[in-house]
C-alpha positions in Angstrom: -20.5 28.6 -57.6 -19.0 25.4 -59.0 -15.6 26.6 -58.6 -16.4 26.8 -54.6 -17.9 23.1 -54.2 -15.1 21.7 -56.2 -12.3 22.1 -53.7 -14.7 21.5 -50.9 -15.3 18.3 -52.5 -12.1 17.1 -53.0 -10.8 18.4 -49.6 -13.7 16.5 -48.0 -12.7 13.1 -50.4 -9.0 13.7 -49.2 -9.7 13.9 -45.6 -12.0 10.6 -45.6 -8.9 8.9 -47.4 -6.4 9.8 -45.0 -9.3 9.2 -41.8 -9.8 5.7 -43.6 -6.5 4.3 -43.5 -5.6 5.7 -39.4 -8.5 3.5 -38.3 -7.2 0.9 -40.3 -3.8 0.9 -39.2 -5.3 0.5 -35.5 -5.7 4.2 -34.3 -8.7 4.1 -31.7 -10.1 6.5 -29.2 -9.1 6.2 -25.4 -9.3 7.8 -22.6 -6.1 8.3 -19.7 -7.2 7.8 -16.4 -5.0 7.5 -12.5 -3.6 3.9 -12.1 -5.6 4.3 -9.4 -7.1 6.4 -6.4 -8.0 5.6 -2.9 -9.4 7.7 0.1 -7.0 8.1 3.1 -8.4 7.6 6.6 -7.9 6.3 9.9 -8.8 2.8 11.6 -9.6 4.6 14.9 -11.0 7.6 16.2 -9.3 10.6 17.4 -8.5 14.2 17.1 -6.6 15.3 13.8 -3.6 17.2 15.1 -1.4 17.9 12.4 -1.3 17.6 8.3 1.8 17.6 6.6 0.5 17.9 3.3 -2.0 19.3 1.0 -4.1 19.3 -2.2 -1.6 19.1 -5.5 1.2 18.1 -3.3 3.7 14.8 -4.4 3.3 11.7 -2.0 6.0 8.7 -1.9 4.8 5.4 -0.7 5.5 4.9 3.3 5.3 9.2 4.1 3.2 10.6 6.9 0.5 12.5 5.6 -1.1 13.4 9.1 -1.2 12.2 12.8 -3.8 12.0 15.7 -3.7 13.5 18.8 -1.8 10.8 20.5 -0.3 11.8 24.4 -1.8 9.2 26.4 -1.0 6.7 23.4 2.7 7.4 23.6 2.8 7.4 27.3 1.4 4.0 27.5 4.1 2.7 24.8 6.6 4.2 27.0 5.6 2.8 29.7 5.6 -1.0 28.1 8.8 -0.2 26.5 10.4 0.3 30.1 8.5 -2.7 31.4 9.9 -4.9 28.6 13.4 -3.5 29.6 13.2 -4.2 33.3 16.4 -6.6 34.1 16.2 -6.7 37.9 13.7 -9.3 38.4 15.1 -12.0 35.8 18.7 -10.9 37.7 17.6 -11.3 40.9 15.8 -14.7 40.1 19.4 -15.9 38.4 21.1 -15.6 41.7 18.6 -17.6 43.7 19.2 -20.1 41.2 22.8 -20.3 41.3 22.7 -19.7 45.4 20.4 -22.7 45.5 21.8 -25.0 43.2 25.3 -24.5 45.0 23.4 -24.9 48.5 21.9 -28.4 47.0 25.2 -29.8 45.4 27.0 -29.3 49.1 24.0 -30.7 51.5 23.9 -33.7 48.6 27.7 -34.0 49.2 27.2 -33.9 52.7 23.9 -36.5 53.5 25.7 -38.8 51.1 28.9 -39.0 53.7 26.0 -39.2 56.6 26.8 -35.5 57.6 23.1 -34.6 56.9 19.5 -35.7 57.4 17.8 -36.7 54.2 14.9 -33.9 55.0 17.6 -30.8 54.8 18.5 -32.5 51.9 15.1 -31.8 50.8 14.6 -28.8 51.4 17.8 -27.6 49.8 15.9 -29.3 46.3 13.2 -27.6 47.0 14.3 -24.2 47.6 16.6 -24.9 43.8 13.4 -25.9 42.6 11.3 -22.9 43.6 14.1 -20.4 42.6 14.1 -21.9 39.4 10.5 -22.0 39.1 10.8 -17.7 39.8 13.2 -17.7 37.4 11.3 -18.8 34.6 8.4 -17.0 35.8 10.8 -14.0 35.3 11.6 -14.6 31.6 8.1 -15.3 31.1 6.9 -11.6 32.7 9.9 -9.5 30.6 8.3 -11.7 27.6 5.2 -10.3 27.7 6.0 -6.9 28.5 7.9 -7.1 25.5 4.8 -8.6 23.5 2.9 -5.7 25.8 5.3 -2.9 24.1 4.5 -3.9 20.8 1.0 -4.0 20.7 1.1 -0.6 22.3 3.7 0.4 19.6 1.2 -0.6 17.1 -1.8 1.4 18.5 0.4 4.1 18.8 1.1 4.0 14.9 -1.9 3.5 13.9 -2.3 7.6 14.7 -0.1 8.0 12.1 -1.3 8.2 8.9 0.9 7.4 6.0 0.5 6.8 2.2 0.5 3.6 0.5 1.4 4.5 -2.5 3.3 6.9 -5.1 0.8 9.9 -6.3 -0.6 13.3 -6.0 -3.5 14.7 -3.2 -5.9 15.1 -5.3 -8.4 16.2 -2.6 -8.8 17.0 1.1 -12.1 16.1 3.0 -10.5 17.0 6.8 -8.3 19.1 8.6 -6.8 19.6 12.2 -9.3 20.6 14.8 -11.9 17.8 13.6 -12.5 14.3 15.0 -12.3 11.8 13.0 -14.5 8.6 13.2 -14.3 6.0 10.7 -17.9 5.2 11.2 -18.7 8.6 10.7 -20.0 10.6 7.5 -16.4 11.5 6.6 -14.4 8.4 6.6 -11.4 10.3 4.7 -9.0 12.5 5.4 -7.0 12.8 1.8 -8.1 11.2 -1.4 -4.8 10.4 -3.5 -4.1 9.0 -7.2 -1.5 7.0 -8.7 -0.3 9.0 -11.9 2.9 7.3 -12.9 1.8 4.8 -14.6 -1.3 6.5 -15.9 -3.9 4.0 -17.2 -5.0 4.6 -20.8 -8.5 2.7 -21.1 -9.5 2.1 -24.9 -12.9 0.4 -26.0 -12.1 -1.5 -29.1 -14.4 -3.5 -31.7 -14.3 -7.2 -31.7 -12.4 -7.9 -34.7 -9.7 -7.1 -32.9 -10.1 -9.5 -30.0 -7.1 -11.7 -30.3 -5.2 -9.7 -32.2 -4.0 -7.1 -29.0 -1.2 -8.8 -26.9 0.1 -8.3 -23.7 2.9 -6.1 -23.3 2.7 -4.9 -26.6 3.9 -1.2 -27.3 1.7 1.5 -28.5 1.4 5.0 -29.0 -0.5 7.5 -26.9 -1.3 10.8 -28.3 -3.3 13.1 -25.6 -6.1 15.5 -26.7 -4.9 19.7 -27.2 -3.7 21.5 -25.7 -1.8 18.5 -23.7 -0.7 17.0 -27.3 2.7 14.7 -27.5 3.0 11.8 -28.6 4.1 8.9 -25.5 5.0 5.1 -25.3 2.9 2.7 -23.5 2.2 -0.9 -23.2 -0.9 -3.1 -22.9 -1.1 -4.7 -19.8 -4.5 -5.9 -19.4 -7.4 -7.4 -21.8 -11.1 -8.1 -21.0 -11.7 -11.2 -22.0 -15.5 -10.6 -21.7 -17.2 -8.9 -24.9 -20.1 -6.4 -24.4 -22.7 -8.2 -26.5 -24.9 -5.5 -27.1 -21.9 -3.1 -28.5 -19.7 -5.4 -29.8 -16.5 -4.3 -28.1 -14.3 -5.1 -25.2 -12.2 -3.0 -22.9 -8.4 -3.1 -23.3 -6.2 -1.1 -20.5 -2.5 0.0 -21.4 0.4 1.4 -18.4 1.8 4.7 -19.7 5.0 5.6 -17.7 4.5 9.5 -16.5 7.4 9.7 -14.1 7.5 14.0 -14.8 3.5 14.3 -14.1 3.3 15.8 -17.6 0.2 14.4 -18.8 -2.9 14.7 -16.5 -5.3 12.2 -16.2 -8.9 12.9 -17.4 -7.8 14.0 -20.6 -9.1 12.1 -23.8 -6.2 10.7 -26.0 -6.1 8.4 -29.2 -4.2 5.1 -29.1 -2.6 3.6 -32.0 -1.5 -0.1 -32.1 1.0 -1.7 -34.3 -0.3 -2.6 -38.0 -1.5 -5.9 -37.1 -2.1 -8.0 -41.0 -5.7 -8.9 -41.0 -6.3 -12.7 -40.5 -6.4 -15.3 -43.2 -10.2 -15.4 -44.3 -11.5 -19.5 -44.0 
């Protein structure tokens, strides 16, 4: 019976030694987690027509994901883009102009050798004066057309929903056929997560407050089955200390440009020796 205790003794001693030194050398639990994720919806209300992707699927930042019904939209857009291309009136305006400056300049010539009245005169001045006046009110119509055309643009693109960022669908709350209302119960279409850089959250004891830098490297090592061991770097430190636990909340960036670790998975984090500080 002895003999049996023995060796579970000492394997017991051996495995608190080599436990013992891992948290000393800085090995802590953590836990890897999406950079980030938001819920994808529209700012106005309309019917979803089409989806172009689906739960699982890669997003890059800037692609459509779905679009709104969006006819009349589109028409209306078209229409301002035609207004705002319109040249005949600001034309037509330029040659009254020209007509009625050159009609000016000669009855000038003429009243100032006493071959005209100083009323004709005038009236020459004032036809230049009203031709210039539609001229300007010209410019000033084909400049809010254009101003007209890109508001509508903008209303039209707003049907168009795209993704702001780099990630996965991770979920998908609607699909075409249903109205969507931002107001209403379901204010999102696609809820998407960041996974490159994953975001390794570790809760660590006091004593080492001070002694974790920014930007320093350390080494992830994901629960099984994922397993591996990955590179990342500390990029943000609480600077507030739970009082009641004695810890505080450092976040690290762990580059995951494959997708080959998941997020959700529990991991252990281990940070450079760091040489315990000079007692007082």
């Amino acid at each position: 019976m002895l003999t049996k205790v023995v060796p579970r003794l000492l394997l017991a001693l051996l495995g608190f030694q080599w436990f013992a030194p891992a948290q000393a050398a800085g090995a802590y639990d953590c836990l890897i987690e999406p950079t980030q994720s938001v819920d994808i919806g529209s700012p106005v209300v309309g019917l979803l027509e089409k989806t172009y992707v689906q739960r699982g699927d890669r997003v890059v930042k800037g692609q459509v994901l779905a679009t709104l019904e969006s006819r009349a939209e589109a028409a209306a857009a078209a229409l301002a883009r035609y207004k705002s291309e319109m040249a005949a009136p600001t034309e037509t305006a330029q040659s009254k102009v020209e007509f009625s400056s050159k009609k000016f300049q000669r009855r000038g010539d003429m009243h100032a050798n006493n071959f005209m009245s100083e009323q004709e005169k005038d009236e020459a001045e004032s036809e230049l004066k009203l031709a210039q006046a539609e001229l300007k009110l010209a410019q000033e119509n084909k400049q809010m057309a254009t101003l007209e055309w890109q508001q509508q643009s903008a209303l039209l693109n707003l049907r168009t929903i795209r993704s702001p960022l780099n990630g996965v669908v991770v979920d998908q709350a609607m699909y075409p056929g249903e109205i969507v209302e931002p107001s209403g119960q379901k204010k999102a279409i696609f809820r998407l997560a960041q996974l490159d850089p994953l975001r390794v959250r570790a809760i660590l004891p006091m004593a080492m407050f001070g002694q974790v830098k920014l930007n320093m490297q350390v080494e992830v090592n994901p629960e099984f089955p994922i397993g591996g061991h990955y590179v990342g770097r500390v990029n943000v430190i609480d600077r507030l200390v739970d009082a009641a636990s004695g810890t505080f909340a450092v976040y690290m960036a762990l580059p995951n440009p494959k997708l080959d670790v998941p997020a959700g998975v529990k991991c252990r984090v281990q940070f450079p020796t760091i040489a315990e500080r000079p007692k007082k």
